[in-house]
Backbone as a chain_set.jsonl record, in Angstrom:
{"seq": "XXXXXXXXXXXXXXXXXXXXXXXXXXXXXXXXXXXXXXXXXXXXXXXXXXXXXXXXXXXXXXXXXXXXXXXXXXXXXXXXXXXXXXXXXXXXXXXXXXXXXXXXXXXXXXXXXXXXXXXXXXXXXXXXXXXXXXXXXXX", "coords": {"N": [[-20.873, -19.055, 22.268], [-21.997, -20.697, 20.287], [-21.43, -20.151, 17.735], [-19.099, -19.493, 17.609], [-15.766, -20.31, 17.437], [-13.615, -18.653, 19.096], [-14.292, -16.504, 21.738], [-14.289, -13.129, 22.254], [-13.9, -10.772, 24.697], [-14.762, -7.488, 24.23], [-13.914, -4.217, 24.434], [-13.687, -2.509, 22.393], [-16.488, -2.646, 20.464], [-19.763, -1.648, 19.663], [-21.604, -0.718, 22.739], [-19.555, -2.003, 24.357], [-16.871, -0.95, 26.539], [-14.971, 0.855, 28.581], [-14.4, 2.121, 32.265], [-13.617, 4.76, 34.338], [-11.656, 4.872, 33.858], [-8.169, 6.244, 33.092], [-7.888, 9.364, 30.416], [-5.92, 9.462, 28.775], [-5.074, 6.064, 28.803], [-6.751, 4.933, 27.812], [-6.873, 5.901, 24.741], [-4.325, 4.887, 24.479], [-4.701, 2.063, 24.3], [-6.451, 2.149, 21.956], [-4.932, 3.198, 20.007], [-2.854, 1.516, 19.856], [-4.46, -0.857, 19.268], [-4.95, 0.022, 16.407], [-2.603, -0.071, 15.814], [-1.654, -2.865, 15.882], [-3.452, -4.003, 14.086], [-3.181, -2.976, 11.635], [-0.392, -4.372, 11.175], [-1.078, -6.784, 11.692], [-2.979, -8.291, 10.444], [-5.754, -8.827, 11.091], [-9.713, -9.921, 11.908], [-10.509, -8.068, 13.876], [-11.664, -6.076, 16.824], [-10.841, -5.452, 19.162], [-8.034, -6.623, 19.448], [-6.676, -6.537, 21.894], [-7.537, -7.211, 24.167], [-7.443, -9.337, 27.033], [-9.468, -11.026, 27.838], [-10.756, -13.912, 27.157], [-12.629, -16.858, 25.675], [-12.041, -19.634, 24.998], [-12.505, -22.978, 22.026], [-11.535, -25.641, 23.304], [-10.432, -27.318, 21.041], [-9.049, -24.859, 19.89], [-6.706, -24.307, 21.264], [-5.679, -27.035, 21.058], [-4.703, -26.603, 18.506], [-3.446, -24.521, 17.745], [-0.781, -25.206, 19.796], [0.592, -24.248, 21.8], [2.843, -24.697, 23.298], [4.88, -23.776, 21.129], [4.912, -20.985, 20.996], [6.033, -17.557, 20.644], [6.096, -15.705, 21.995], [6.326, -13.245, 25.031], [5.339, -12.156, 28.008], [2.837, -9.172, 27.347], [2.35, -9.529, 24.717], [1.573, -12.038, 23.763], [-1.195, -12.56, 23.64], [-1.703, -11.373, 21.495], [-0.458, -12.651, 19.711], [-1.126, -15.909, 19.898], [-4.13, -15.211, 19.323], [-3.95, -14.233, 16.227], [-2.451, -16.698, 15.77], [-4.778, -18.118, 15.592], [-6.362, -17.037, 14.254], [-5.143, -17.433, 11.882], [-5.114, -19.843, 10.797], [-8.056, -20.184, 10.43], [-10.066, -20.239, 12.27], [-13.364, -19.71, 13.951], [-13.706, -16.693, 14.699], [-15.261, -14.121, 17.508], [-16.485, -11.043, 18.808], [-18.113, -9.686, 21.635], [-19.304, -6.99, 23.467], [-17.938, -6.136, 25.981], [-17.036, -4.231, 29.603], [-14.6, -3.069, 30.405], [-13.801, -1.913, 34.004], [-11.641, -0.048, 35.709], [-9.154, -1.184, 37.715], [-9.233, -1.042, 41.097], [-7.643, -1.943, 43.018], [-4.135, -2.633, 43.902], [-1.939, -1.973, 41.754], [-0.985, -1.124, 38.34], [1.383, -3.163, 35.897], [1.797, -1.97, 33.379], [3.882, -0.083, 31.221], [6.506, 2.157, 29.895], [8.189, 0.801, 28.291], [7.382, -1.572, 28.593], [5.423, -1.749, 26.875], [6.297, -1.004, 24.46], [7.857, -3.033, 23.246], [6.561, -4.806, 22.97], [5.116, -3.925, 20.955], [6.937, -4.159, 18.662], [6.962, -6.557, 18.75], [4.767, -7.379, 16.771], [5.681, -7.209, 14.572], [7.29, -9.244, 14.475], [6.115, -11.628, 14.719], [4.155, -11.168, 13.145], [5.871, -12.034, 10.653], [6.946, -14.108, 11.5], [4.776, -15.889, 11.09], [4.164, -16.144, 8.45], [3.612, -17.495, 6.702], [1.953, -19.692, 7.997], [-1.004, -21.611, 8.82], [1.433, -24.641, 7.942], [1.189, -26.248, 4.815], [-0.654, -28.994, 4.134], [-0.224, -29.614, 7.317], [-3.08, -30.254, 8.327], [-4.157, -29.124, 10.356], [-6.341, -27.491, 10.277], [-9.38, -27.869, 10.871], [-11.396, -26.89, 12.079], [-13.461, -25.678, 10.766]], "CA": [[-19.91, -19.951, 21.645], [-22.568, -21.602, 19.202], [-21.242, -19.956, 16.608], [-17.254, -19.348, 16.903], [-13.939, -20.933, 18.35], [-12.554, -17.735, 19.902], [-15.007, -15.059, 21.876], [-13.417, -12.259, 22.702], [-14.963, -9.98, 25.194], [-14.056, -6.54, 23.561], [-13.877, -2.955, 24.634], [-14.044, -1.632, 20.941], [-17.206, -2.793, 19.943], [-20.926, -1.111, 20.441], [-21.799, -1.226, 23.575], [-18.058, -2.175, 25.155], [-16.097, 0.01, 27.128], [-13.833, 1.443, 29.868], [-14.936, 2.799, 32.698], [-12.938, 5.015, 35.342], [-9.697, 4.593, 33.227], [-7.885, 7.974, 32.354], [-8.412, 8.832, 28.755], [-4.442, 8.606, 28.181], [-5.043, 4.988, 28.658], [-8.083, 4.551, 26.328], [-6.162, 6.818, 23.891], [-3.112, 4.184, 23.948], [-5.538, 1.182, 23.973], [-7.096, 2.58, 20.937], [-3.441, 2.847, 19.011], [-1.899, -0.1, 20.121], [-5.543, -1.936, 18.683], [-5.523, 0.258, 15.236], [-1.333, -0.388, 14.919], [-1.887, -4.376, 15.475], [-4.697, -4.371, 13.406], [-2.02, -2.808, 10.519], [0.519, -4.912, 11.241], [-1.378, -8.308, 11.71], [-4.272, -7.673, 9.577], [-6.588, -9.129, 11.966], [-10.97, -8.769, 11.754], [-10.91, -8.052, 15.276], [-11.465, -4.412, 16.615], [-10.243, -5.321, 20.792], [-7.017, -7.36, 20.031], [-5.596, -6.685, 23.04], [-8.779, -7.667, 25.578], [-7.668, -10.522, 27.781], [-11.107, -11.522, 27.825], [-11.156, -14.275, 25.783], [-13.034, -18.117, 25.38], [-11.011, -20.726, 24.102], [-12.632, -23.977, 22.245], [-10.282, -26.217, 23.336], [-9.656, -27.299, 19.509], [-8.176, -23.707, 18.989], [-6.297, -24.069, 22.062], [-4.871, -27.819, 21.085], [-4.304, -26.763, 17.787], [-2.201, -23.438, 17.967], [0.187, -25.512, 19.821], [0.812, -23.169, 23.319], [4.024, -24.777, 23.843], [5.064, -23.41, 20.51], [4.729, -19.689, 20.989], [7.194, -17.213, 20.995], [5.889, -14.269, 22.5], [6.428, -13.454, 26.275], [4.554, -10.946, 28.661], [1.477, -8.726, 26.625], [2.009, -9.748, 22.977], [1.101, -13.566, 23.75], [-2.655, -12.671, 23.453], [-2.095, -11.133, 20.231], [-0.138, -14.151, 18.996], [-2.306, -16.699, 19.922], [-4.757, -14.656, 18.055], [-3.063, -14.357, 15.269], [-2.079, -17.779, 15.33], [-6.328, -19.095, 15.721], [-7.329, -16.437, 12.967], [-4.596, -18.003, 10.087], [-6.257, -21.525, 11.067], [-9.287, -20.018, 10.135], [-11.285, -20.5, 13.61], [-14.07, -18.436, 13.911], [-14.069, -15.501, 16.151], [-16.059, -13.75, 17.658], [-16.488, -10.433, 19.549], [-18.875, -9.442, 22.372], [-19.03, -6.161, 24.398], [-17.872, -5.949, 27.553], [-16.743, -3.348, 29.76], [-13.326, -3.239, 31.237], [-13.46, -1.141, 34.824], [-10.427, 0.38, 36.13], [-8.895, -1.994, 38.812], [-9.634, -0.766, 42.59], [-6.443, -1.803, 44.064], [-3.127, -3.053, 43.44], [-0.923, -1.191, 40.382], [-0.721, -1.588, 36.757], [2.786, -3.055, 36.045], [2.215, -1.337, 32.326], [5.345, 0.609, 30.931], [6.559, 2.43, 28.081], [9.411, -0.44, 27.953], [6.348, -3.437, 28.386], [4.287, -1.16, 25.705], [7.523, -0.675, 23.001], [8.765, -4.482, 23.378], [5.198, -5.83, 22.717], [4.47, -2.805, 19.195], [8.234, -4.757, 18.211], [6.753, -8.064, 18.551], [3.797, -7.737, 15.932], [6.207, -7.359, 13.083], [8.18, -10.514, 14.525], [4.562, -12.371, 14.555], [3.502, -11.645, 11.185], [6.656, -13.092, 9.99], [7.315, -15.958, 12.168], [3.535, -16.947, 10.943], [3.985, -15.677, 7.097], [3.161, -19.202, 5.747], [1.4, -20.306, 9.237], [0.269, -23.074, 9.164], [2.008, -25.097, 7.024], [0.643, -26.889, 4.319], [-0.239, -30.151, 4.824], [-0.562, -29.659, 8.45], [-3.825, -30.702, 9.072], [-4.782, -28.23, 11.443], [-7.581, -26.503, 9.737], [-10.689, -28.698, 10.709], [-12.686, -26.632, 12.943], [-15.18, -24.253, 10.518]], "C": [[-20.561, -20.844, 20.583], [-22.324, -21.43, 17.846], [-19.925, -19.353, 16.464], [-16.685, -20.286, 17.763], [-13.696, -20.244, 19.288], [-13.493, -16.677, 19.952], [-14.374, -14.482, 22.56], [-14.178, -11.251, 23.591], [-13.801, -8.3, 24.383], [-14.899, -5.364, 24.358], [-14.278, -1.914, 23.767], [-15.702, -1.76, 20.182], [-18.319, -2.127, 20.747], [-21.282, -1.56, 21.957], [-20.822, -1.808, 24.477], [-17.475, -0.886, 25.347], [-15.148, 0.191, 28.073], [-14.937, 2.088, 30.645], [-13.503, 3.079, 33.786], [-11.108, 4.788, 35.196], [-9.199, 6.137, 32.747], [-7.765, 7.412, 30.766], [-6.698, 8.642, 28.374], [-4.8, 7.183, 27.883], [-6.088, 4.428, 27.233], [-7.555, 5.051, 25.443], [-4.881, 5.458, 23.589], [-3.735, 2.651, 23.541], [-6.191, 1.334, 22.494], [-6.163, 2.276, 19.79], [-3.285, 2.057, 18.628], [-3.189, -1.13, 19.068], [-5.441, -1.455, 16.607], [-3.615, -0.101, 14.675], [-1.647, -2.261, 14.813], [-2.78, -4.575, 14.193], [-3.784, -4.282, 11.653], [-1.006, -3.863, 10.222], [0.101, -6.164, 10.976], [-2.894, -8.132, 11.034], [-5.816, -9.085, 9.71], [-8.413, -8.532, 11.637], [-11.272, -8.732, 13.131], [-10.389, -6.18, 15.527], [-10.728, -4.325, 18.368], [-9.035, -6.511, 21.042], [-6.084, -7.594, 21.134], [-5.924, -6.888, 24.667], [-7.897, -8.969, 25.728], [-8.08, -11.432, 28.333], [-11.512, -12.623, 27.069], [-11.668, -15.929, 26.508], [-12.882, -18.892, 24.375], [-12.009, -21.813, 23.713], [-11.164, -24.705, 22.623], [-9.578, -27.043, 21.767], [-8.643, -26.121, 19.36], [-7.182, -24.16, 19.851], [-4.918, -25.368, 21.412], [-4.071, -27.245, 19.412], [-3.071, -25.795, 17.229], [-1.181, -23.745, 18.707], [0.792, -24.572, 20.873], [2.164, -23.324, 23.063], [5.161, -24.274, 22.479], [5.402, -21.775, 20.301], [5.66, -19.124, 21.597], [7.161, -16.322, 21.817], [5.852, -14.264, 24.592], [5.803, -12.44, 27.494], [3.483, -10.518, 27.479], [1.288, -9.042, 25.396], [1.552, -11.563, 22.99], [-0.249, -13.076, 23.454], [-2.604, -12.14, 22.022], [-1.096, -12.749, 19.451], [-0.558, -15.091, 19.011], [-3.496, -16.45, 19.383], [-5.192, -14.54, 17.027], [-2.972, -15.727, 14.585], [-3.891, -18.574, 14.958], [-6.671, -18.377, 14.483], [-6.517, -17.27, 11.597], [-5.052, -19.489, 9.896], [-7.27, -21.41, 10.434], [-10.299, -20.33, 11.426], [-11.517, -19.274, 13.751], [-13.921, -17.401, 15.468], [-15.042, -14.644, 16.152], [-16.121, -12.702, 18.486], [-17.841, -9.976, 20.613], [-18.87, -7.943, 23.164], [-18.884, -6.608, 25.853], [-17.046, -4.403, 28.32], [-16.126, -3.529, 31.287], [-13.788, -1.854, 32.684], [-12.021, -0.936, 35.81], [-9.89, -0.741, 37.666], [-9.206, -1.084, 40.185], [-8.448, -1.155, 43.077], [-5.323, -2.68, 43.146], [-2.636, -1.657, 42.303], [-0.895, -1.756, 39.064], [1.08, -2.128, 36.752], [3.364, -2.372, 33.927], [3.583, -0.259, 32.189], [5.582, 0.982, 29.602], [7.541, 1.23, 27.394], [8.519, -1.687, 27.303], [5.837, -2.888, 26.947], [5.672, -1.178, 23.954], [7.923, -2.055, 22.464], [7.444, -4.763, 22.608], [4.46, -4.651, 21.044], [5.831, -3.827, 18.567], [7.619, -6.208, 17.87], [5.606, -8.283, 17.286], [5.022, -8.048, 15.11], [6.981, -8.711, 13.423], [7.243, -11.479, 14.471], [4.345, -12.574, 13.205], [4.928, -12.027, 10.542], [7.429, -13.829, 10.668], [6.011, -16.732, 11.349], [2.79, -16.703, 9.374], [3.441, -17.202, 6.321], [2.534, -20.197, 6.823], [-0.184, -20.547, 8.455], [0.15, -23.566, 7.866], [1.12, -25.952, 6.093], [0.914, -28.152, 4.434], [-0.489, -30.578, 6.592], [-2.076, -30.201, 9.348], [-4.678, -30.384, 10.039], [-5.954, -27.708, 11.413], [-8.659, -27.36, 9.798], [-11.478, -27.613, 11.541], [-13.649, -25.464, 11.978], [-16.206, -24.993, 10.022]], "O": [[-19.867, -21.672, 19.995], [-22.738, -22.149, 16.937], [-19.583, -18.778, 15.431], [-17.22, -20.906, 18.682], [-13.511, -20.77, 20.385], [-13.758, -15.967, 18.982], [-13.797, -15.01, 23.511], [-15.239, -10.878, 23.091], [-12.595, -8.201, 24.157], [-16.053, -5.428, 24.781], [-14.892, -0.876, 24.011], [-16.013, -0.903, 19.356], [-18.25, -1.939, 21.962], [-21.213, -2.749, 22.27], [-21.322, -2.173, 25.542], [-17.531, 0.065, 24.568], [-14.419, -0.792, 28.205], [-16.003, 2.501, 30.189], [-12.639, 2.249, 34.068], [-10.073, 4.65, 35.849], [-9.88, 6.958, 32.133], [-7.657, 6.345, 30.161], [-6.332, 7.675, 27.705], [-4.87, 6.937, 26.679], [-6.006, 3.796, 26.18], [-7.847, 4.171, 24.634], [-4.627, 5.169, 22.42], [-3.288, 2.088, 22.541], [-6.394, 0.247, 21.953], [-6.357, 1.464, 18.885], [-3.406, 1.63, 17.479], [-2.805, -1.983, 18.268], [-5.732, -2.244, 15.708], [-3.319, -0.324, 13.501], [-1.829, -2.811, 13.727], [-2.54, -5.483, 13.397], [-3.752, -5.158, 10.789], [-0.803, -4.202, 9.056], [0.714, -6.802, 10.12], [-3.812, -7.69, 11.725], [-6.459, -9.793, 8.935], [-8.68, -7.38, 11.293], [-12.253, -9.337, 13.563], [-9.56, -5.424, 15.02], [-10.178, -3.295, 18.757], [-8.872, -7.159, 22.076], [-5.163, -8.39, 21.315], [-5.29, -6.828, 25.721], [-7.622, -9.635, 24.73], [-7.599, -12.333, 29.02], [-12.494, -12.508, 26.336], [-11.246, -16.259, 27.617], [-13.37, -18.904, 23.245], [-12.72, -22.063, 24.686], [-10.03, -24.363, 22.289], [-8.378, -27.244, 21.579], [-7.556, -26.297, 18.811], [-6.34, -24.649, 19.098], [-3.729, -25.08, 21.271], [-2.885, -27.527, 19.239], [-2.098, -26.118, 16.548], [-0.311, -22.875, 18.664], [1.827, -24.086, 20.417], [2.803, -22.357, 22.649], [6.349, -24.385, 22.78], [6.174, -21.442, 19.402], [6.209, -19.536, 22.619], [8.18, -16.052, 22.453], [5.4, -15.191, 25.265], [6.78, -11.692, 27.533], [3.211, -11.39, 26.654], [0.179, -8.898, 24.881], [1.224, -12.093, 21.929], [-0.351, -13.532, 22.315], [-3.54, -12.498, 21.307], [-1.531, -13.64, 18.722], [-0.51, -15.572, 17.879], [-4.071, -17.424, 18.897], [-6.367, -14.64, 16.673], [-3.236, -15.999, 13.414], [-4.039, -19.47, 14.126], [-7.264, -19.019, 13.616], [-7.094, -17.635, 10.572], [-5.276, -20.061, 8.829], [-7.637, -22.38, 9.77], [-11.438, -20.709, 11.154], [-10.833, -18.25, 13.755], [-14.02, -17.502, 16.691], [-15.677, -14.329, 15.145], [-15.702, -13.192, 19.535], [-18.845, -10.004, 19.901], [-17.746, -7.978, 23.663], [-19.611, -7.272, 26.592], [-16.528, -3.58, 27.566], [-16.514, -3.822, 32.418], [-14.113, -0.769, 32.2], [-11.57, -1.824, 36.533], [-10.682, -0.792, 38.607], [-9.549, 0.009, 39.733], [-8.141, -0.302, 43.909], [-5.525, -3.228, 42.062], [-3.146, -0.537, 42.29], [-0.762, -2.968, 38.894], [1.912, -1.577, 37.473], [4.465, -2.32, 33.379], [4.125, 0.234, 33.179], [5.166, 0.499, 28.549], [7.559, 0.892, 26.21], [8.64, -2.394, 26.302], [5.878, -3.629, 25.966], [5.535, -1.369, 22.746], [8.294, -2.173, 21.296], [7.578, -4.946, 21.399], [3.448, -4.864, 20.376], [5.326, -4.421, 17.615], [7.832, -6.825, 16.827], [5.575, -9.42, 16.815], [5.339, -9.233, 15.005], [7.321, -9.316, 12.407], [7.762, -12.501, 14.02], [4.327, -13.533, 12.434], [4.647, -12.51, 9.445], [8.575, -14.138, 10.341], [6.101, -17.91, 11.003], [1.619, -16.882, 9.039], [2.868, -17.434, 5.257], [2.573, -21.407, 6.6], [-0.534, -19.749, 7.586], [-0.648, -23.287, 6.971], [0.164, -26.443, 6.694], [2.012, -28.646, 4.693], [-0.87, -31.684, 6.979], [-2.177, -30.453, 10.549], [-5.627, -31.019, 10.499], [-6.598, -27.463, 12.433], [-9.03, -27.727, 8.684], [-12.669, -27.88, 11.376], [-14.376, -24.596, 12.461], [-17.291, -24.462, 9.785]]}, "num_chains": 1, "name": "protein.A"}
């Protein structure tokens, strides 16, 4: 953290991975990271790791109680919202292993709702943030 805002533990980068996941999944993980990446034109290669370390600047300043997004696209909107701030990010490898018990509650419904929500992201946050706002102190 000595040198960003927002570390992300990532899957995509050298040395990050999956383990014990079917490749369908890594295959849709892969997508889902290269359509966001289109859509929200993001320099992050594991937008959709849940892995992440907040300063609490990014945290107060993106404004939580603000956010529209609800189930899996919140991590890319919060994101989203820290990268147009300009707070630095940062990625790390890490390496996701397949859960051991319980169930995924993934879905093609959760997965379709949350590809819908980028394009409602990048223009809810087309002029994010506002000028004037004040927000932009942390680089």
């Amino acid at each position: 953290m000595e040198d960003c805002d927002l570390l992300i533990g990532s899957r995509l980068v050298e040395r990050g991975g999956e383990r014990g996941r079917h490749f369908l999944r890594q295959w849709i993980t892969r997508m889902a990271n290269a359509y966001i990446r289109l859509i929200l034109p993001l320099p992050v290669r594991d937008c959709t790791s849940g892995y992440r370390v907040f300063r609490r600047q990014v945290l107060e300043a993106i404004d939580l109680d603000q956010v529209m997004s609800q189930g899996p696209s919140v991590v890319e909107e919060v994101l989203y919202k820290a990268y147009k701030q300009g707070f630095r990010i940062k990625e790390v490898p890490y390496i996701l292993e397949e859960r051991k018990a319980g169930e995924s509650t993934f879905n093609r419904k959760i997965m379709l709702n949350a590809l819908k929500m980028m394009i409602k992201i990048r223009w809810q946050y087309r002029n994010y943030p506002p000028k004037n706002s004040g927000q932009n102190q942390s680089k």
